[in-house]
C-alpha positions, 0 to 999 in steps of 0.5 A: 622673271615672273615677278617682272612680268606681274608687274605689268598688270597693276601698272596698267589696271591702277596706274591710271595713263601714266602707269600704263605710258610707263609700262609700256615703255619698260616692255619696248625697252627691255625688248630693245635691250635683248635685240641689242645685247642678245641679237634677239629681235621680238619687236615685230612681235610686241609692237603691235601689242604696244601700240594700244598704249601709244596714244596715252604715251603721247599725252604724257609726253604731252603733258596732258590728260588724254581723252576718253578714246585714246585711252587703251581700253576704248583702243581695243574696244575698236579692235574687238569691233573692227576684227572680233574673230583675230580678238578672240584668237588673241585673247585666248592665246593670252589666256593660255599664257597666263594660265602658264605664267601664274601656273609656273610653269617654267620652273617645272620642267615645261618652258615652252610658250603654250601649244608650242615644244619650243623653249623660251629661253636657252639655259646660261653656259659656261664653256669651261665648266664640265657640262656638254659642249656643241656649237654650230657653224653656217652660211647663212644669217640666222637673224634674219628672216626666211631662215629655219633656225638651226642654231636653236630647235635642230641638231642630230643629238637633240632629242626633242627636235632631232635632224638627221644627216641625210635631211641636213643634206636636203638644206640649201645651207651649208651646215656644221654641229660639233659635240663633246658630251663627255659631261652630260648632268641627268637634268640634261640627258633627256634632251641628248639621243641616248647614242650621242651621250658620251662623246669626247668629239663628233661632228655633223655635216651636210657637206665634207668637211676637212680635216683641218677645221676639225683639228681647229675644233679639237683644238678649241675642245681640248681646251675647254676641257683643260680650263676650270670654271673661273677661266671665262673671266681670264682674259688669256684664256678667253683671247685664246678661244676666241682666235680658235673660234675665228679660225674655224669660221674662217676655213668654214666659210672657205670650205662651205663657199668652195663647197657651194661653188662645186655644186653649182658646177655640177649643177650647170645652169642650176643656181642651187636653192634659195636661202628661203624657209619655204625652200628649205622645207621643199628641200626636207619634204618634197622629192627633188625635181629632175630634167 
């Protein structure tokens, strides 16, 4: 990954126009690869950087040499001109990233993007291998916008970003965790709350759950825990856990919607919360509002 990312400078700084059209190309390419593959959408967020490049990849595309302004360092001359202060805030932000990129920290226990806690990357798993087991199941489209990202940062067992039942009720959301950590590497125990370690299977919900997704998820557990490491290339075995899988949404969808309706019942009027991050953060931290 490091050497991926070194490879962007001497592109840049020596490739001439053509280096650097070619650079930022790879970069918007490898960010669409990711959304596409992974469902992980930085485009807004890299774009903007990108666009500091657009007018000497026109010209490649062109087939000519650009002229001295659309070069990419008289475009962020202009931007230092037009907006100092947002320059400098990124700059230094910049900064900050290269200091953590060329210090390594990533593969030092730190992998977190500078003044954030928030990891860059989820570590590979396998499901069959003897290692902890959760998953999360809710309502709402965590890829989209406005959304607190509860399939990431929060859990009841998480360590670093924990969230308690009693605040999982506090979400407009419905929302379900389950946990098997019968397998927990000591590489992994600091991010697990010490009363969670050793679990065969428990659940977390902020709103009642039935007793038959949770056999659904026993089920699907119980099998994790019978296979071996090669199964995730055994198509029988993967065709098994992925029916299961599209079972318990399915009765979580039901049992959620069911559970969305009674309240909005109980609430009369009331259309219940929005699915905004603001919202949710009113929900958490401010005292409900009563007639």
């Amino acid at each position: 990954g490091l050497l991926f990312e070194l490879f962007f400078l001497p592109a840049v700084l020596f490739g001439g126009h053509i280096g650097s059209a070619a650079a930022a190309a790879v970069a918007i390419s490898f960010h669409l690869g990711v959304d596409v593959l992974q469902g992980l959408d930085f485009k807004p967020f890299w774009c903007p950087v990108f666009w500091a490049w657009l007018p000497e990849f026109l010209a490649v595309l062109a087939g000519r040499t650009p002229a001295p302004e659309e070069a990419w360092t008289a475009v962020m001359t202009r931007g230092f001109e037009e907006e100092p202060i947002r320059w400098i805030v990124c700059a230094m932000y910049l900064a900050f990233e290269v200091v953590a990129m060329l210090g390594m920290f990533d593969v030092t226990g730190k992998e977190s993007l500078p003044m954030t806690c928030c990891p860059m990357f989820a570590a590979p798993r396998n499901m069959f291998s003897k290692e902890p087991r959760a998953a999360m199941m809710t309502d709402v489209d965590l890829r989209r916008g406005g959304h607190i990202d509860m399939a990431y940062n929060y859990s009841p067992f998480n360590s670093v970003m924990p969230i308690e039942e009693p605040d999982m009720k506090k979400l407009p959301n419905r929302i379900m965790y389950w946990l098997s950590s019968t397998h927990v590497p000591p590489l992994l125990e600091p991010f697990f709350n010490k009363e969670h370690i050793g679990k065969e299977l428990a659940f977390f919900s902020n709103f009642e759950v039935s007793p038959e997704l949770k056999s659904r998820v026993a089920r699907m557990a119980a099998l994790y825990e019978r296979g071996s490491e090669s199964d995730w290339c055994d198509s029988t075995k993967v065709s098994e856990v992925l029916a299961l899988q599209e079972e318990c949404h399915h009765l979580f969808r039901e049992e959620a919607r069911r559970s969305r309706e009674g309240a909005q019942e109980v609430a009369g009027d009331d259309k219940g919360c929005e699915y905004t991050f603001l919202r949710a953060l009113s929900c958490l931290f401010l005292p409900t509002a009563k007639a």
